[in-house]
N, C-alpha and C positions, 0 to 999 in steps of 0.2 A: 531389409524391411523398409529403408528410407532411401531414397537414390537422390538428390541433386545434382543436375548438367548442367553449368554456365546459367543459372538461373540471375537473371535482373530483375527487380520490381522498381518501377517509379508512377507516383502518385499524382500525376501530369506531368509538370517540368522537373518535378522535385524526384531525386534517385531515391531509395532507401536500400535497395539491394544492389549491389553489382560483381555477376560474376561470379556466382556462387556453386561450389561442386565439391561435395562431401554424401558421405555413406554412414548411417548408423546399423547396425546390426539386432537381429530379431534377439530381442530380451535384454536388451542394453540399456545403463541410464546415463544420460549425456546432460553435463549441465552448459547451457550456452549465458554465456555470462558479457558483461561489455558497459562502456560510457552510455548516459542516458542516450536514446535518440541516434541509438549507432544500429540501429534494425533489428533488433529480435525481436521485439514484437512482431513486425512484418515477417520475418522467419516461423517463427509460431506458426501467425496465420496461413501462410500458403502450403504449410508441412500439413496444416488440419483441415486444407480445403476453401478454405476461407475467401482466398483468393486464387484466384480472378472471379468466384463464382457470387461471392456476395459485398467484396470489398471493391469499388471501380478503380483498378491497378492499369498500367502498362507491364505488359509481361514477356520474357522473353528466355527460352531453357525448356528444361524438363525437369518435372515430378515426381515421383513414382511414391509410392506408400501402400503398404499392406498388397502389395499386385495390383494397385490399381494406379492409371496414369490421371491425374488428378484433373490436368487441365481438361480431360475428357471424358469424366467420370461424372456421375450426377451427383446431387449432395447427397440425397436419401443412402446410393452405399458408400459414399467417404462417411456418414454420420454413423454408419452400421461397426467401421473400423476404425477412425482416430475420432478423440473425445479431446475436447479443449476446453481448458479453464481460464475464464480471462483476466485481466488486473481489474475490471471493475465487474465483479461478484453481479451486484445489481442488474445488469446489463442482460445477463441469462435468466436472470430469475423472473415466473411473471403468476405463479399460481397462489392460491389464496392460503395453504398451509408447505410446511415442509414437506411433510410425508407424499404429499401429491407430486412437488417438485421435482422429488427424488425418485418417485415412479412415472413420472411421463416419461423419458427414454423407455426404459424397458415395457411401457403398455405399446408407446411404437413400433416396438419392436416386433408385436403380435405374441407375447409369453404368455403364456398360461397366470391366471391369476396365482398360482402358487408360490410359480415362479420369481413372480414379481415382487411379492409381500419377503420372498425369503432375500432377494435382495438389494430391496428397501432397507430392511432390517439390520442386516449385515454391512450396509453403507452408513446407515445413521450411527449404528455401534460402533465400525471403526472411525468415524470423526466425530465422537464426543457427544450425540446429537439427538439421543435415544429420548431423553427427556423434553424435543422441544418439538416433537415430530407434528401437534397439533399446532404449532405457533402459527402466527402469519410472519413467513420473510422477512415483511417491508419493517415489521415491528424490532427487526434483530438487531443489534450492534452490527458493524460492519466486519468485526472478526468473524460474527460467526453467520454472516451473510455467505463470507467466504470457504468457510465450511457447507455451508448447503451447496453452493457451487461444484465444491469439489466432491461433495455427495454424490449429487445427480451426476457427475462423469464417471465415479467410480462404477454405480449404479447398472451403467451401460456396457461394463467387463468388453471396452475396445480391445482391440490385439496392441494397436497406438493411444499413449494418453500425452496430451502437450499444456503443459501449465506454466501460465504466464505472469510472474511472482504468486505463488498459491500464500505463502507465508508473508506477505508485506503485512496486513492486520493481524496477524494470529500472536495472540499470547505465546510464554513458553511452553505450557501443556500442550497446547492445540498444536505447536509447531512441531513440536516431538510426535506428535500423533498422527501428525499429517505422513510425516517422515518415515515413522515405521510404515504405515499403510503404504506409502507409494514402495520400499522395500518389500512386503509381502506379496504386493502384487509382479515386482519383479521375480525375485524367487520362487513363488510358488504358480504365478499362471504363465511370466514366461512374455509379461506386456513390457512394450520398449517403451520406455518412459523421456519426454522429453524438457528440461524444469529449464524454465527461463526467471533467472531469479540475479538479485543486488546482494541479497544476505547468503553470504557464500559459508558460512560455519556448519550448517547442518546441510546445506546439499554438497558440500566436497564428500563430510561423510557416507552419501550415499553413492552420486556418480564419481563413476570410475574412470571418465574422462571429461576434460573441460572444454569448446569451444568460446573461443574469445575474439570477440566482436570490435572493429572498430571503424567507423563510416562505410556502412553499409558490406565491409568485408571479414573473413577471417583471417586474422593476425596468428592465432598458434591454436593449436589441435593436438591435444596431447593426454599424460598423464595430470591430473592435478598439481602433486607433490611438486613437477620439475615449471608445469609453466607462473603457478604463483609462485615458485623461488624466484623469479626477476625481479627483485626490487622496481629497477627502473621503468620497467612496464607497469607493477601495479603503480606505481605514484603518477606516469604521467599518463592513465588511464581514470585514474580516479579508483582504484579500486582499494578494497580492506583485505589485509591479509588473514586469511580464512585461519585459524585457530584451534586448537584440541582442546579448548577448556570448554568444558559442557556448560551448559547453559543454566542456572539455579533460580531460587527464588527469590521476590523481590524483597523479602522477609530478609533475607540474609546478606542483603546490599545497600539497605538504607542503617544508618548510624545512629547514636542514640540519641540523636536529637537537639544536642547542644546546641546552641546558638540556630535552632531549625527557627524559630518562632520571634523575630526578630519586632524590636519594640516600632514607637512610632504609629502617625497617625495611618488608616488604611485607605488607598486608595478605591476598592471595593470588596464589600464584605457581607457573605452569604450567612444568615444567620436562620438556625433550625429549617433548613429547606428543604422542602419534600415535594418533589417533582415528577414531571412522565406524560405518558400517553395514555389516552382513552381510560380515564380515572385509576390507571395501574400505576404506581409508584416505581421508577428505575433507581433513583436516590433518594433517602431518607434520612430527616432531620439533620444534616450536611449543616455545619458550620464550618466556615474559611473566612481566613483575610488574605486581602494581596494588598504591599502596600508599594507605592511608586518606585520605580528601580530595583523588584527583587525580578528574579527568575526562576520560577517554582515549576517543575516535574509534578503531571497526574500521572498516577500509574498504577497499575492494576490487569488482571484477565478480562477477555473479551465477555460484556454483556453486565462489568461492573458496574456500569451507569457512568463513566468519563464523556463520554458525547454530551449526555444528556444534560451535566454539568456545567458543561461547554457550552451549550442552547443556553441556559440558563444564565449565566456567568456576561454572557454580549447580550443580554436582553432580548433574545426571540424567542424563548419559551415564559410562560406565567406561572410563578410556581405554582404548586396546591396549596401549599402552607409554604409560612418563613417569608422572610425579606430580604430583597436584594437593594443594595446602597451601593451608589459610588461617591465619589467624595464629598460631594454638596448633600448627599441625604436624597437624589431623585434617582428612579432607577437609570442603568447604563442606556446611551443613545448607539445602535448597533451603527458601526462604519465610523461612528465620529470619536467615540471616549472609547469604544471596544473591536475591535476589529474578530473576525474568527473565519480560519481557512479550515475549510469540509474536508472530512477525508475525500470524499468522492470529486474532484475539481470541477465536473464538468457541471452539475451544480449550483456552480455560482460565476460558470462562461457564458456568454452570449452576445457580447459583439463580432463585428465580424474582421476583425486582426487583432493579433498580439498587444500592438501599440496603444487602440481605442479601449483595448480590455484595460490597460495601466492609466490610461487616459481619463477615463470615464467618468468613475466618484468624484476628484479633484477637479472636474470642470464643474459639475453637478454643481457643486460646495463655492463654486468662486476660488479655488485654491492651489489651482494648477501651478506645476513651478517647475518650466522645463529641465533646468538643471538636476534637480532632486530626480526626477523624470529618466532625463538619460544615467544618472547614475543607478536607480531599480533596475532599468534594461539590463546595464552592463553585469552591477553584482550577481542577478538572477541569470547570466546567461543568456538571454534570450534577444541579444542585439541582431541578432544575425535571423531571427526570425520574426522579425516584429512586424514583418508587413504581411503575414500567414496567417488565416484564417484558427482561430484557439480549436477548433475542434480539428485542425488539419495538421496535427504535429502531436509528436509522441506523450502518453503521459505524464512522462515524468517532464515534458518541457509544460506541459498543461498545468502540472500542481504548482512549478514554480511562478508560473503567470498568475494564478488563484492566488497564490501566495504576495509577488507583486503589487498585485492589484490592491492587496488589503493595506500596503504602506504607504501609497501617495496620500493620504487623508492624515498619515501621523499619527495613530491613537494614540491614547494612555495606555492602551493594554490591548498586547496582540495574544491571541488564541492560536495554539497553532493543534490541528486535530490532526495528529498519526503524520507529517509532512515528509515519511521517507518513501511514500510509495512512489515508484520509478524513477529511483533516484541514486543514483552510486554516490559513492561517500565524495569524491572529488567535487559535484553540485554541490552535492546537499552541504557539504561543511562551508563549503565558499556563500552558500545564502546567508547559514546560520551564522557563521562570524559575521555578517552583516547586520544579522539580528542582532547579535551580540554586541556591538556598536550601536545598536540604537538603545538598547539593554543599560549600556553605560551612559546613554546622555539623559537617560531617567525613562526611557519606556520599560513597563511590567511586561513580563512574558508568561506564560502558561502553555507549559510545553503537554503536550501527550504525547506519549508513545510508550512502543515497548521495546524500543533499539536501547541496550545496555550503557553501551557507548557514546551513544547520542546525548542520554540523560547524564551520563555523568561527565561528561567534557563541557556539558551549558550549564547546567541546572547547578541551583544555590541549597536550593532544599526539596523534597520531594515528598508527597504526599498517596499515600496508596488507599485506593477506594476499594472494598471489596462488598460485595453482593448489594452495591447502593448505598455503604456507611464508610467513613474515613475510616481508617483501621489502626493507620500509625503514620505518622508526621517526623520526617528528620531530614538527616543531611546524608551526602553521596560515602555511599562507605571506601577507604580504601581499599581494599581487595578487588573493587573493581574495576582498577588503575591497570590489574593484570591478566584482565581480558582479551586486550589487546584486541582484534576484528571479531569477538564475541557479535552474534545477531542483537 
């Protein structure tokens, strides 16, 4: 079903692939897994056509997918047989409601209007999605941006589907949902599934084999079970050992609150706050304090109102109702007192290298400080890439430049929105202890997410938003301790 010969990609001077020659099999699901920025994304892309035909690569091998040789194949029939899901959701989506989104492949297709309505249908119901079919997209949380994504590919019933973290934003429902879906559609149609994923807990238990990625080649190709047993691979890969504890709710991981609500004056503090878009309210009468030096966990399902919180919290949204204060009684100044990293990085990229992107506010401000400077580069990772164009390097090197970029200023209080997309744990922990160190010389953090792990290794207390209202307030429960690579 999947053939690669000595395939190389590089993106001018820069390799991302080299050398590449592996075979998947018709109804197979293969997890390719690996350190951020070690090419699977580019592996993705060129399995779904992508490249050379719409990505400008050097190329150099052979292709093959569904009987067709790709480098010679038009997009209209690679798009007929492999469907791709990408790590920015947004990116694919461009129609004015769901339900449209999720039928444009198959009206391309040329199907019968029946046809299409019945597998509209059947794509919204298997990802959660039935109830929002009239929404507009842009209006969505990013979780469930990334379900209409993965709608619309389902939608298209490829023989090939290649998804490239589908699970980075998805709550725990969504992510179980996701998971059966891509199971039934192996089982029962017989599609090779391809899942390029960091949160290795729920796709070990679905693929039956792992590739494992590292600068741009394959290191081990195997059973699961036997290539995560190497310790010393996953640590100096950065990787989490994948887990059998399923995955529960956040109801049953937060603690009873003792000491959650900690005394002292607040550094800023959301009082009765009702917010959102186009006079629809996503959060409702929200009261929060954060006060200097704590490290609070939001957490909740996708489309809870945490983003919107987030806008609200660094000063770029107005509530509707309620008041926002930071210490002095004026509202938060965004970049100077509050800082906040997008889920989406690109966002809030736009010069043109790495360096200028970390450089930029702190010249803006008078407050550049080379040292501090080369220290962000180094903790973040991205020394070695700093003189590269932000939009010309992997995701996950992109979130932690967005992320970067928001500490040369120093807030009072960093926002960090969802920060594990494209990020293996070996990154992501080595940022967040750095956080964490800024955490202890008195910056407030405000973590979101929905990584288990993540919240309870940083977080001091935790706060769960559900359908736009706080719902419960406490501290990291012990049982969580024995997650272990829980998602």
């Amino acid at each position: 079903m999947i053939r690669l010969d000595g395939l190389s990609v590089s993106y001018g001077p820069v390799p991302a692939l080299d050398a590449i020659s592996l075979t998947v099999e018709p109804g197979e699901c293969v997890l390719v897994t690996g350190p951020s920025g070690c090419g699977k994304s580019t592996l993705g892309r060129a399995i779904a056509g992508l490249i050379p035909h719409a990505v400008a690569t050097d190329v150099r091998g052979e292709v093959e997918v569904a009987g067709l040789d790709l480098r010679r194949s038009s997009i209209p029939d690679i798009a007929a047989r492999v469907g791709m899901v990408f790590q920015r959701p947004a990116s694919q989506l461009f129609h004015l409601t769901v339900e449209a989104e999720v039928a444009f492949g198959p009206h391309n297709l040329g199907l019968d209007e029946t046809e299409v309505r019945e597998r509209v249908a059947w794509a919204l119901d298997a990802t959660g999605l039935g109830g929002l079919r009239h929404a507009r997209p842009a209006s969505l949380s990013g979780g469930q941006k990334q379900c209409v994504a993965i709608a619309a590919s389902l939608a298209m019933r490829t023989s090939v589907l290649v998804l490239d973290e589908p699970t980075a934003s998805l709550d725990v429902p969504n992510t179980r949902r996701v998971m059966e879906v891509l199971g039934r559609l192996r089982d029962e149609h017989g599609i090779t599934i391809v899942l390029i994923e960091h949160r290795l807990a729920e796709a070990v238990r679905l693929a039956g084999r792992v590739i494992l990625m590292d600068a741009g080649r394959v290191i081990a190709d195997g059973d699961p079970a036997v290539v995560f047993a190497d310790r010393a691979l996953r640590d100096r890969l950065g990787l989490r050992r994948p887990t059998d504890q399923p995955a529960v709710s956040w109801e049953s991981l937060i603690g009873d609150g003792a000491g959650a609500r900690p005394e002292g004056e607040a550094l800023l503090t959301l009082d009765r706050v009702t917010a959102g878009f186009n006079g629809n309210a996503a959060i409702r009468d929200v009261s929060l304090r954060i006060r200097p030096g704590e490290f609070v966990a939001l957490v909740g399902d996708n489309g809870a109102g945490k983003s919107t919180l987030a806008l609200v919290a660094a000063g770029l949204l107005r509530p509707q109702s309620g008041t926002v204060r930071f210490d002095d009684g004026a509202r938060p100044r965004p970049g100077l007192d509050v800082a906040l990293l997008f889920q989406d990085p690109q966002e809030q990229l736009f010069t043109d290298s790495v360096d200028e992107e970390l450089a930029f506010a702190p010249t803006n401000y008078d407050r550049f400080d080379q040292d501090l400077h080369a220290r962000i580069l180094r903790e973040a990772g991205l020394t070695e890439v700093r003189a590269r164009s932000p939009l010309a390097i992997s995701v996950g090197q992109q979130q932690r430049t967005a992320l970067a970029s928001c500490l040369g200023l120093r807030p009072r209080l960093l926002i960090l929105d969802e920060p594990t997309l494209g990020q293996d744990w070996g990154h992501l922990s080595r940022l967040m202890d750095y956080v964490a160190t800024l955490n202890r010389a008195g910056t407030a953090i405000l973590l979101i997410s929905h990584d288990y792990k993540l919240v309870h290794h940083y977080a001091q207390r935790l706060v769960l938003l559900r359908e736009g209202r706080i719902e419960q307030v406490g501290t990291t429960h012990t049982r969580i301790s024995d997650l272990g690579g829980a998602p």
